[in-house]
N, CA and C atoms as a LAMMPS dump frame, in Angstrom:
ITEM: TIMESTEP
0
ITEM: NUMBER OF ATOMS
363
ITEM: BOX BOUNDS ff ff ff
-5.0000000000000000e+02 5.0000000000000000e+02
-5.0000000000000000e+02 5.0000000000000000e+02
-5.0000000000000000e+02 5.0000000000000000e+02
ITEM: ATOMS id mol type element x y z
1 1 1 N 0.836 -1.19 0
2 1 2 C 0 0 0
3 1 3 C 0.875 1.246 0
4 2 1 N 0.247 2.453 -0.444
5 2 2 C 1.272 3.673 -0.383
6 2 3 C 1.068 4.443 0.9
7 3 1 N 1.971 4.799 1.583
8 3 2 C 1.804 5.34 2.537
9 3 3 C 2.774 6.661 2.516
10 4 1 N 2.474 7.753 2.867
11 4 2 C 2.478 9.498 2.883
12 4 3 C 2.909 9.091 4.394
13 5 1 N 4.033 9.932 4.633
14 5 2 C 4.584 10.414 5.726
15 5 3 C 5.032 11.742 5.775
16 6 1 N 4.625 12.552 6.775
17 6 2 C 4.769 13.986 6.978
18 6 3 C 6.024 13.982 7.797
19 7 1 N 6.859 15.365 7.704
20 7 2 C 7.677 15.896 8.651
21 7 3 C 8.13 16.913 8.952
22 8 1 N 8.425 17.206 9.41
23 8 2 C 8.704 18.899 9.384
24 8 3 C 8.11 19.32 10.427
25 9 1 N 7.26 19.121 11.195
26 9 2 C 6.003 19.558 12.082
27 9 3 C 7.204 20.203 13.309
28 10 1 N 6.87 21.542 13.94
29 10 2 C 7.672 21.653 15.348
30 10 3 C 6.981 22.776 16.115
31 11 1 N 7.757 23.53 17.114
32 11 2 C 7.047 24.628 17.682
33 11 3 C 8.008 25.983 17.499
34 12 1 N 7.019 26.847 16.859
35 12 2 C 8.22 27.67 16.169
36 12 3 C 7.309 29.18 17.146
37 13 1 N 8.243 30.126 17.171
38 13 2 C 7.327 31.634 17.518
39 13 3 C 6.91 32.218 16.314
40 14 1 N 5.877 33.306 16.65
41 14 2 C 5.166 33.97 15.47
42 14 3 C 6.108 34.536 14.646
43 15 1 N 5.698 34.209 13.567
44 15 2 C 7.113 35.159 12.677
45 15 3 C 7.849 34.334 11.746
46 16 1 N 8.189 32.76 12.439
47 16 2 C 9.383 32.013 12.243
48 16 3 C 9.006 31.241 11.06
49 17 1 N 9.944 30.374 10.195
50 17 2 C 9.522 29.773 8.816
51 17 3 C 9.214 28.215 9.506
52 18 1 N 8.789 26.967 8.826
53 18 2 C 8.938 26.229 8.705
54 18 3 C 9.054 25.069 7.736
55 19 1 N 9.479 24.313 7.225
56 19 2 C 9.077 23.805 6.28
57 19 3 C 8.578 21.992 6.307
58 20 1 N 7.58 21.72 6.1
59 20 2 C 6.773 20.36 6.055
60 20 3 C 7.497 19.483 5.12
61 21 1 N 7.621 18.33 4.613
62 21 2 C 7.415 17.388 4.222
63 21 3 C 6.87 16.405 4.245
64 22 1 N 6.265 15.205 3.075
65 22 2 C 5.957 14.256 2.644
66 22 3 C 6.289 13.601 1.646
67 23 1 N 6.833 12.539 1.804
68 23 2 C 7.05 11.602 1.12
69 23 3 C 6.225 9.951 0.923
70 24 1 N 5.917 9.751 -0.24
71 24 2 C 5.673 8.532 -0.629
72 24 3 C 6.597 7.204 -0.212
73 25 1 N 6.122 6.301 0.334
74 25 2 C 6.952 5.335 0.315
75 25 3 C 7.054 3.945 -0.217
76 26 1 N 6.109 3.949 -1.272
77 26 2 C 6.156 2.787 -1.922
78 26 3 C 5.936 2.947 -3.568
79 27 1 N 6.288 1.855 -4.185
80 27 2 C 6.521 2.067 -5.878
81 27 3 C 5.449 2.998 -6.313
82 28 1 N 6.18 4.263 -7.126
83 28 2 C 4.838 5.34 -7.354
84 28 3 C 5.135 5.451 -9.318
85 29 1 N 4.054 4.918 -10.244
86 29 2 C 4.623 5.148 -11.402
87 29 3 C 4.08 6.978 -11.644
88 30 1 N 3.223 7.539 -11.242
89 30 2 C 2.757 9.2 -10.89
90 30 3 C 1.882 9.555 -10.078
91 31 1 N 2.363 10.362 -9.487
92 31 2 C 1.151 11.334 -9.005
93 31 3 C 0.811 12.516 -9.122
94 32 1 N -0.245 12.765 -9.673
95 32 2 C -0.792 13.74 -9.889
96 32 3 C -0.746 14.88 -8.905
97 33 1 N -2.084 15.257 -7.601
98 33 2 C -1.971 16.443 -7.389
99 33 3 C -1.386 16.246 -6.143
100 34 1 N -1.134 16.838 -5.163
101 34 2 C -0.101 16.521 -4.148
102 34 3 C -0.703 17.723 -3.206
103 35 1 N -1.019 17.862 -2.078
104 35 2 C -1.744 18.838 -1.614
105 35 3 C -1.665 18.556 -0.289
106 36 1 N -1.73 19.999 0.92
107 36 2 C -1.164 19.995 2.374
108 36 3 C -2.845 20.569 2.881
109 37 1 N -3.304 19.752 3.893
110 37 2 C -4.44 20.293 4.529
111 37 3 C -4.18 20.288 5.952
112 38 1 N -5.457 20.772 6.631
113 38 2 C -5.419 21.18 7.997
114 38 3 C -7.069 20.999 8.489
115 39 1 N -7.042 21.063 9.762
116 39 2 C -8.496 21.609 10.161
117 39 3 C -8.842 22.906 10.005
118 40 1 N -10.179 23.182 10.292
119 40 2 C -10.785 24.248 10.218
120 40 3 C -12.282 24.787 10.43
121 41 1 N -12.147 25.846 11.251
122 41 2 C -13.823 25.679 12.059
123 41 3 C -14.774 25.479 11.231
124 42 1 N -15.719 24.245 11.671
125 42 2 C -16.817 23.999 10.761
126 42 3 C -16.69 23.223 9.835
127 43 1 N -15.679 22.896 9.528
128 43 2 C -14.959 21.599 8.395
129 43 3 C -14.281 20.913 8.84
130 44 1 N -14.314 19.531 8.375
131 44 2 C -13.228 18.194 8.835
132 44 3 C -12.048 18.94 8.469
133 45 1 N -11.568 19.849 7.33
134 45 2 C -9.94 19.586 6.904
135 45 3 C -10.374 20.574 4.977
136 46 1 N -9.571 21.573 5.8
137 46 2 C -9.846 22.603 4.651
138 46 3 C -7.946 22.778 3.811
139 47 1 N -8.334 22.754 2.302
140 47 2 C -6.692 22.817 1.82
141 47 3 C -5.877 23.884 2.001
142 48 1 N -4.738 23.916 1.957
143 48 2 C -3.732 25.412 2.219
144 48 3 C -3.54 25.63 0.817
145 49 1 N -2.593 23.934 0.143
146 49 2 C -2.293 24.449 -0.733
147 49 3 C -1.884 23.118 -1.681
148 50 1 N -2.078 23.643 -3.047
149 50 2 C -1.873 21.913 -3.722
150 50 3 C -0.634 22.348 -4.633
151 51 1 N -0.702 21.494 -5.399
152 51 2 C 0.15 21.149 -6.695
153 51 3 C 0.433 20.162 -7.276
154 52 1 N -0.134 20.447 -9.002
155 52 2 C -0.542 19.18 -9.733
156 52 3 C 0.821 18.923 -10.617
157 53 1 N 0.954 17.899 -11.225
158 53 2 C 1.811 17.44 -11.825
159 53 3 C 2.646 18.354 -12.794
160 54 1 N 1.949 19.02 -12.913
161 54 2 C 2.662 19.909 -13.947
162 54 3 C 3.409 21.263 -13.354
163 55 1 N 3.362 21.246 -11.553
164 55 2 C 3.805 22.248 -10.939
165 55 3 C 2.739 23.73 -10.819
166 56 1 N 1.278 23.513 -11.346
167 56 2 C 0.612 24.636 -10.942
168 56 3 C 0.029 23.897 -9.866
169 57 1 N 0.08 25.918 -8.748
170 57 2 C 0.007 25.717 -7.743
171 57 3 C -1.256 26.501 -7.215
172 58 1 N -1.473 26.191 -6.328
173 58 2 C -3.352 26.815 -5.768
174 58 3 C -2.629 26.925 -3.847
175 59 1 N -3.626 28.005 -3.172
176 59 2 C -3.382 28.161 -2.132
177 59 3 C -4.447 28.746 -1.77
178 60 1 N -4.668 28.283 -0.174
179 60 2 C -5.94 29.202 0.48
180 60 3 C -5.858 30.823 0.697
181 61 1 N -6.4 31.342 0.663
182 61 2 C -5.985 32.652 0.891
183 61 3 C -5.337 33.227 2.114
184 62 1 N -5.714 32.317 3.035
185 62 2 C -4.942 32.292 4.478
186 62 3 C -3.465 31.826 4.203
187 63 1 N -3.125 31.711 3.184
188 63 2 C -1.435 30.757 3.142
189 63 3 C -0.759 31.803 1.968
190 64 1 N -1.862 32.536 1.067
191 64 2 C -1.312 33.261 -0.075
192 64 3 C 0.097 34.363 0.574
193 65 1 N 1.422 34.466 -0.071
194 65 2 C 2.012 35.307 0.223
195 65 3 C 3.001 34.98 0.951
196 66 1 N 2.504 33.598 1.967
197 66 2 C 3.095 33.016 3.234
198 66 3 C 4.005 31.466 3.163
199 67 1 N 2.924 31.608 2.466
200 67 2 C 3.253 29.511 2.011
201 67 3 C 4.032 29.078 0.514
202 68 1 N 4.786 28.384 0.39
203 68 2 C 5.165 28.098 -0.979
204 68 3 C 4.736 26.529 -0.797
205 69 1 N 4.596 25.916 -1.756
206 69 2 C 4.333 24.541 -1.984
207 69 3 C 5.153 23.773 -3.29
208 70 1 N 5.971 22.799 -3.005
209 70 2 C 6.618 22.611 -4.116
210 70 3 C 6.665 21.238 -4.382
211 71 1 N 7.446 20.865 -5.119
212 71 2 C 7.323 18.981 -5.371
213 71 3 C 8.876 18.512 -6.397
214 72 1 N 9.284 17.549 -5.586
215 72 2 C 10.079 16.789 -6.328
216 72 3 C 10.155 15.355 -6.629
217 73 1 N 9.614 15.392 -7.834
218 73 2 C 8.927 13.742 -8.647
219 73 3 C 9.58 12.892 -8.773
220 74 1 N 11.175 12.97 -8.567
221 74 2 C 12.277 11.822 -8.895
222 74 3 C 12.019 11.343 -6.893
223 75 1 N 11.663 11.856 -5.786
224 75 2 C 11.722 11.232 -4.631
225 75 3 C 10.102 11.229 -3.56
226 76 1 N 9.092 11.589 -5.233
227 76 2 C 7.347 11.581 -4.801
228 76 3 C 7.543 12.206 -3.045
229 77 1 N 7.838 13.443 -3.717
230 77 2 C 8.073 14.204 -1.89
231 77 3 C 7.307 15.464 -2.349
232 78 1 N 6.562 15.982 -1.6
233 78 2 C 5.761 17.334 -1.655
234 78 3 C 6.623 18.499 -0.637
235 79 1 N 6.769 19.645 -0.786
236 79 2 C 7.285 20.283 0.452
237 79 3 C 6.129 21.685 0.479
238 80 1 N 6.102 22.208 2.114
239 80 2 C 5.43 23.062 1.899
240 80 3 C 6.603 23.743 2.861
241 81 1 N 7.018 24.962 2.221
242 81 2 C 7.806 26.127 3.056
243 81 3 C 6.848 27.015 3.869
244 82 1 N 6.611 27.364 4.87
245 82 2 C 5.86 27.875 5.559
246 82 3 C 6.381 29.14 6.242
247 83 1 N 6.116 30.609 5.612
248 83 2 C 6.662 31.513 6.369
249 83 3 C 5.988 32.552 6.795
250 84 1 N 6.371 33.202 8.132
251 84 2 C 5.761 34.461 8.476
252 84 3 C 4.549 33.608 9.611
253 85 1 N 4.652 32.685 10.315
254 85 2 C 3.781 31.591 10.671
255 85 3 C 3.099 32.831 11.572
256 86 1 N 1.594 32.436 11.759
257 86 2 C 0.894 33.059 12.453
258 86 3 C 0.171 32.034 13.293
259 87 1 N 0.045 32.42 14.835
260 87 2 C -0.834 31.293 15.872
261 87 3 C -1.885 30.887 15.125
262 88 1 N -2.368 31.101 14.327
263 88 2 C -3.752 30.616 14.144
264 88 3 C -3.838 29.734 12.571
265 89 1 N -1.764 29.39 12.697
266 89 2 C -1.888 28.263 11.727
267 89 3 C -1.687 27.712 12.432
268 90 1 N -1.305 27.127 13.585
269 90 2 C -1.512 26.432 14.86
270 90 3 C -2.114 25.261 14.21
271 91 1 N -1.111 23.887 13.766
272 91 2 C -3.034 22.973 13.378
273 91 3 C -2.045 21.714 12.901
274 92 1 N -2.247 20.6 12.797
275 92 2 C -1.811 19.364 12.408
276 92 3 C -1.925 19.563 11.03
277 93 1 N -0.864 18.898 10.419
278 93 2 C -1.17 19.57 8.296
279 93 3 C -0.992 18.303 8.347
280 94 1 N -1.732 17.577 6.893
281 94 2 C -1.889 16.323 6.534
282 94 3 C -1.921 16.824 5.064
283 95 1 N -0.863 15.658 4.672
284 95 2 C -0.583 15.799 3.079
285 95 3 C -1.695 14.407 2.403
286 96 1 N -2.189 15.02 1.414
287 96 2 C -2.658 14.096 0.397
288 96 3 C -2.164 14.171 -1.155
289 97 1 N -2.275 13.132 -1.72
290 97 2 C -1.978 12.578 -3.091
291 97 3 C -2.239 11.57 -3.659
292 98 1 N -2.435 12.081 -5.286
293 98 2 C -3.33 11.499 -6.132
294 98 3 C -2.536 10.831 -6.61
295 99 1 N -2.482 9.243 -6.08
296 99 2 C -1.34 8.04 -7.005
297 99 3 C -2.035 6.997 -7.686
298 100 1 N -1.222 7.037 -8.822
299 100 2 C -1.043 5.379 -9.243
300 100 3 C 0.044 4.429 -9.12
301 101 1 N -0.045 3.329 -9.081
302 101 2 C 1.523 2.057 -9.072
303 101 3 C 1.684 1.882 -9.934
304 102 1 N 0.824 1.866 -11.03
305 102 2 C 0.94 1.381 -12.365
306 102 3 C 0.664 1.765 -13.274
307 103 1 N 0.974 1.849 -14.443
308 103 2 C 1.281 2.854 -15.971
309 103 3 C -0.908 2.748 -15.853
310 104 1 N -1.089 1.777 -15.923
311 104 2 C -2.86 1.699 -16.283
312 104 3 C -3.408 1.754 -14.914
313 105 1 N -2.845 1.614 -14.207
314 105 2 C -3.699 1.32 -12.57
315 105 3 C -4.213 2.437 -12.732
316 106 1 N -5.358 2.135 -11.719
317 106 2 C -6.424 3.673 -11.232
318 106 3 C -5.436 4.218 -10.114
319 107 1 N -6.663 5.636 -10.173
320 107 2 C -5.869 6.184 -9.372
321 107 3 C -6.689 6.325 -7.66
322 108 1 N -5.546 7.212 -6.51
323 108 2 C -6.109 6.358 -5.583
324 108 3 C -5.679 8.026 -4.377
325 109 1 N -6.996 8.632 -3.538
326 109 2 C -6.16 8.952 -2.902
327 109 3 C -5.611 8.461 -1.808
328 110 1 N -4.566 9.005 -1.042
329 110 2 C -3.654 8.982 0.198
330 110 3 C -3.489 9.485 1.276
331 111 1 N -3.617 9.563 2.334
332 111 2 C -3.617 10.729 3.45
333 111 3 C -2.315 9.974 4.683
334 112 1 N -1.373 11.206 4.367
335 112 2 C -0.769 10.818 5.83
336 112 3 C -1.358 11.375 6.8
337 113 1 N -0.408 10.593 8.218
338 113 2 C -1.332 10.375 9.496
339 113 3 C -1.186 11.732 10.186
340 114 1 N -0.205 12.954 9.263
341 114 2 C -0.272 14.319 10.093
342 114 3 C 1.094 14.335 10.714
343 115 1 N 1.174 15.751 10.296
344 115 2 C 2.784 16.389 11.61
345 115 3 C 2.22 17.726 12.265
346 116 1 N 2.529 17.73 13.28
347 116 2 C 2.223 19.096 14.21
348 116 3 C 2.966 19.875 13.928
349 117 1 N 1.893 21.228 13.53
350 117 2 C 2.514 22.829 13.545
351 117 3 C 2.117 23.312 14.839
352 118 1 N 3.026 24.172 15.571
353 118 2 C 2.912 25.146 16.331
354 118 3 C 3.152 26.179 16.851
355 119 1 N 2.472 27.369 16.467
356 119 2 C 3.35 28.639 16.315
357 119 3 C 2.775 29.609 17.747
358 120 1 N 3.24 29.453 18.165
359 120 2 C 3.288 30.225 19.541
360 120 3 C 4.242 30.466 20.402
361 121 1 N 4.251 31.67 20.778
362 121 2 C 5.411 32.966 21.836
363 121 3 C 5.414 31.981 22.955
């Protein structure tokens, strides 16, 4: 099975950068969109920010300006640079992605199990 592992997660003060990772860990022939979520009042898990295979990128407006999101396909790793952190990104980020194993296989999503952000003085 493919399994998404996050890292990066720590406790940083307001202001400070961080940067997330995820990586795939099992045979990936592509994946498509690659994307970092969170909670959010009133929703299970609202997106920050994605990016599809071709490197276009989408972001919540809460992350615009702040967040970069990037991807490198030779090690199916997503990164999200996180700067200017504000308490009230405060929140467990969980990466998802759109894989296949195989040139024809369907495709499938993924959710890792989450890394802790925490931005507080």
């Amino acid at each position: 099975q493919v399994h998404l592992m996050e890292s990066g997660g720590d406790l940083v003060q307001p202001g400070g950068p961080l940067r997330l990772s995820c990586a795939a860990n099992a045979i990936i022939f592509s994946i498509n969109v690659m994307a970092w979520y969170r909670p959010a009042p009133g929703k299970e898990r609202e997106s920050v920010a994605a990016i599809t295979s071709r490197s276009s990128t989408y972001y919540a407006d809460s992350a615009k300006g702040r967040f970069t999101i990037s991807r490198d396909n030779a090690k199916n790793t997503v990164y999200l640079q996180m700067n200017s952190l504000k308490p009230e990104d405060t929140a467990v980020y969980y990466c998802n992605a759109q894989v296949r194993t195989t040139r024809w296989g369907p495709w499938y999503y993924y959710w890792g199990q989450g890394t802790q952000v925490t931005a507080s003085s």
